[in-house]
One Martini backbone bead per residue (centre of mass of N, CA, C, O) as a GRO file, in nm:
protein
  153
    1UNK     BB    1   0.265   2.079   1.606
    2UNK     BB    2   0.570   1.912   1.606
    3UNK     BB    3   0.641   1.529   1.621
    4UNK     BB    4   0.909   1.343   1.679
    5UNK     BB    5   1.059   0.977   1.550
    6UNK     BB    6   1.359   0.752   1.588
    7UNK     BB    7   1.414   0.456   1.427
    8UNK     BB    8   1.761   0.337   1.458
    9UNK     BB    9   1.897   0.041   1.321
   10UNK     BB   10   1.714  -0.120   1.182
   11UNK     BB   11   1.650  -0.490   1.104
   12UNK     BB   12   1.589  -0.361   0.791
   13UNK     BB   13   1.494  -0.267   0.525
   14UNK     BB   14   1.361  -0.002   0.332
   15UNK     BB   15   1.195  -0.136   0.128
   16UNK     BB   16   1.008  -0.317   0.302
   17UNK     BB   17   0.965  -0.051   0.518
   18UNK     BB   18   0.776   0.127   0.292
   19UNK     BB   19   0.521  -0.026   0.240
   20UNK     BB   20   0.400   0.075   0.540
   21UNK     BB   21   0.452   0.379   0.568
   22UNK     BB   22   0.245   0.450   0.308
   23UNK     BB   23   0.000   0.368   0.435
   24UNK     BB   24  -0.012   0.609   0.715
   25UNK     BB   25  -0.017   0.845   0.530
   26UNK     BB   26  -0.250   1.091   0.674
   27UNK     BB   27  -0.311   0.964   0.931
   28UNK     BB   28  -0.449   0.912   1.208
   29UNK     BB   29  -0.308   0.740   1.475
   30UNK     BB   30  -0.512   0.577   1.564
   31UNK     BB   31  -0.546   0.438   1.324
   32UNK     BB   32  -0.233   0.351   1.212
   33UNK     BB   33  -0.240   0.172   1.484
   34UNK     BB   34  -0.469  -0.051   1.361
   35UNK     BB   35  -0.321  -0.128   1.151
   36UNK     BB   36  -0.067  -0.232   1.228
   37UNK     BB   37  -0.144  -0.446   1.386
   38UNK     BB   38  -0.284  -0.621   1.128
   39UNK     BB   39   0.000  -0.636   1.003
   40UNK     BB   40   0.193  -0.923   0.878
   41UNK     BB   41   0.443  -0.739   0.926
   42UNK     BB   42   0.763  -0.685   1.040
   43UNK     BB   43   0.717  -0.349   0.985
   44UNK     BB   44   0.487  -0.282   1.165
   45UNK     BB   45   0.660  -0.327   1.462
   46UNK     BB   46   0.847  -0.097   1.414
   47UNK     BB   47   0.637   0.148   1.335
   48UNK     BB   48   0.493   0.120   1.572
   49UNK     BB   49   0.682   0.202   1.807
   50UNK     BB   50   0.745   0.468   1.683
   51UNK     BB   51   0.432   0.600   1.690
   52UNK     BB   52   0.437   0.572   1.983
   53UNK     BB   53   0.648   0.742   2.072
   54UNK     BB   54   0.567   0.977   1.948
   55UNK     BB   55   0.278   0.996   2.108
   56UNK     BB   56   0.442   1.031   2.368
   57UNK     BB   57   0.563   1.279   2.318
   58UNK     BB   58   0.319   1.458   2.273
   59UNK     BB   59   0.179   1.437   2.521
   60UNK     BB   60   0.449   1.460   2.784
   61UNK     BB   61   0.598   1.713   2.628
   62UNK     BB   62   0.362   1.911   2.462
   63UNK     BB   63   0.046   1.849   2.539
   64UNK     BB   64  -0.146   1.660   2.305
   65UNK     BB   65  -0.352   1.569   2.172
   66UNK     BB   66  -0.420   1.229   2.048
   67UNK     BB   67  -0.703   1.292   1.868
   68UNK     BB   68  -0.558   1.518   1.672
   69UNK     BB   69  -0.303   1.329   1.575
   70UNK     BB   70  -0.127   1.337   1.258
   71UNK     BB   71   0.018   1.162   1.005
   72UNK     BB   72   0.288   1.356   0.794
   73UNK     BB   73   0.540   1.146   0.829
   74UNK     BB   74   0.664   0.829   0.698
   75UNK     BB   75   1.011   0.747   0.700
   76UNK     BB   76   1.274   0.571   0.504
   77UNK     BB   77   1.614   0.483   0.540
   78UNK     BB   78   1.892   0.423   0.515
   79UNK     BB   79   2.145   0.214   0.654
   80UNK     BB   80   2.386   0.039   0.740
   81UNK     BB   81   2.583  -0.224   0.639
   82UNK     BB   82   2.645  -0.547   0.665
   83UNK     BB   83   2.916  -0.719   0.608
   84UNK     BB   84   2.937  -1.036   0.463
   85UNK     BB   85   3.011  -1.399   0.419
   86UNK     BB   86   3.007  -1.687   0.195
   87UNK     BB   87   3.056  -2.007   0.159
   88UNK     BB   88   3.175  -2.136  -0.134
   89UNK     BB   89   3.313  -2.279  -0.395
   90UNK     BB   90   3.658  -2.315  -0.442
   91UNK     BB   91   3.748  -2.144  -0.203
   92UNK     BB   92   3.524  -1.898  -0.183
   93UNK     BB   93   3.339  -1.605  -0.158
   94UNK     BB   94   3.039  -1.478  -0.063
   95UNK     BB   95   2.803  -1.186  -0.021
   96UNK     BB   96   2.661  -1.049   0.253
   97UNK     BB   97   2.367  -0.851   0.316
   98UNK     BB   98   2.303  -0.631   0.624
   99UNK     BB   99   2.021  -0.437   0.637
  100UNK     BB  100   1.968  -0.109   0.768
  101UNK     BB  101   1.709   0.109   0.907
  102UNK     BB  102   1.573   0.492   0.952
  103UNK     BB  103   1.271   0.560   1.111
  104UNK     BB  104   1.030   0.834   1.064
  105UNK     BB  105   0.801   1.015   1.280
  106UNK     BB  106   0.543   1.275   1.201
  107UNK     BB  107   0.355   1.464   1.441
  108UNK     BB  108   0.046   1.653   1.374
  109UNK     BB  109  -0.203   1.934   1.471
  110UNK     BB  110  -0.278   2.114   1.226
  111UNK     BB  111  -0.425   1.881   1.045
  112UNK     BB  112  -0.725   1.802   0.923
  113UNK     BB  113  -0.923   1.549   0.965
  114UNK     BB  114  -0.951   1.266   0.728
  115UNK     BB  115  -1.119   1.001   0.643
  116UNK     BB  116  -1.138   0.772   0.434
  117UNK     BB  117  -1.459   0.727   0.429
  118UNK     BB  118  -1.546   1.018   0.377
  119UNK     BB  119  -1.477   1.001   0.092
  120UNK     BB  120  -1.596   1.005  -0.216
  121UNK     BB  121  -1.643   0.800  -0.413
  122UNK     BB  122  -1.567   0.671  -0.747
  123UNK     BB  123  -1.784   0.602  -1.000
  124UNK     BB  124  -1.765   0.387  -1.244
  125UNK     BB  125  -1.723   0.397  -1.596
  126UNK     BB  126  -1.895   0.216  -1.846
  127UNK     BB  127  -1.700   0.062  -2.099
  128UNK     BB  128  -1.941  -0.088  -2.234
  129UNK     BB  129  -2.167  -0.245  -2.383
  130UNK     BB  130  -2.509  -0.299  -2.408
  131UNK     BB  131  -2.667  -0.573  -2.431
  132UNK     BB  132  -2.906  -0.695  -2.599
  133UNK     BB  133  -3.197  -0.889  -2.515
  134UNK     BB  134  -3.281  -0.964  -2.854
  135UNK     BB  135  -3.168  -1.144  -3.133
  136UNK     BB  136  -3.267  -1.165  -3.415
  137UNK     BB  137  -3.304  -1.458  -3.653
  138UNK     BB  138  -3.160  -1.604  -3.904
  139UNK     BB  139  -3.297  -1.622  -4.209
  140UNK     BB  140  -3.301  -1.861  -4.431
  141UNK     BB  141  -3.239  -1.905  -4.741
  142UNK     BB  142  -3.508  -2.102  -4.991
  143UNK     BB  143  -3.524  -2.216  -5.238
  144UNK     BB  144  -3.673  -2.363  -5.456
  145UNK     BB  145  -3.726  -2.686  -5.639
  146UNK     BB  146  -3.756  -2.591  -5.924
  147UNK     BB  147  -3.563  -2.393  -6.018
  148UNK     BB  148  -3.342  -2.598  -6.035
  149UNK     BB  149  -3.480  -2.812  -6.204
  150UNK     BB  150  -3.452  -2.633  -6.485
  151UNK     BB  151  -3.132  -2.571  -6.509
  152UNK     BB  152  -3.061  -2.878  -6.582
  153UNK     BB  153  -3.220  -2.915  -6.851
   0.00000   0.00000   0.00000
């Protein structure tokens, strides 16, 4: 069953808010709960609030085991402009946009929990050469010192 949270006009643009919503998506909500906590953005703590809310929702509305649901999806939408003016030089006025956007968070018990540490790390292959142990030293040659002096004659 899916159990969705919105919180709508959160006074932040949705480029910021988009970038925290990606980190949690397909986490069980316990992670992303821990994740976010931990996240030192503004939109972390707007996103922790829906993701609570609708973890509560899922808990005393549908009866669902709280240790079961995976977040399926966390969008961020834009929502309304706030349109302002700001005094600029020779009394004109400069526009001020203060964004504000619309967070939905989906939760579902449908889909199996894998945590990310749990799947298999894939280890780069070295495309590097291996530098030999000892490069053997170029030994200069070094005419007679007789050779020379019989061409002078």
């Amino acid at each position: 069953m899916q159990v969705k949270s919105i919180h709508r006009f959160a006074k932040i643009s949705a480029f910021k808010a988009r970038e925290v919503t990606r980190a949690i998506q397909g986490m069980p909500a316990s992670d992303a709960l821990d994740l976010l906590r931990f996240t030192p953005k503004k939109a972390a703590g707007l996103v922790s609030k829906t993701l609570r809310s609708a973890i509560a929702n899922a808990e005393n509305n549908n009866n669902l085991n709280v240790a079961n649901l995976v977040v399926k999806e966390a969008v961020v939408g834009e929502g309304p402009t706030l349109k302002r003016s700001q005094p600029k030089a020779r009394g004109s006025a400069g526009p001020i946009r203060k964004r504000t956007s619309h967070i939905r968070v989906i939760l579902t018990d449908e889909i199996e929990i894998t945590r990310r540490e749990d799947k298999p790390k894939k280890t780069k292959t070295s495309s590097r050469k291996v530098k030999s142990a000892a490069k053997p030293a170029k030994v200069a040659k070094t005419e007679p010192a007789d050779s020379t002096a019989e061409t002078k004659e």
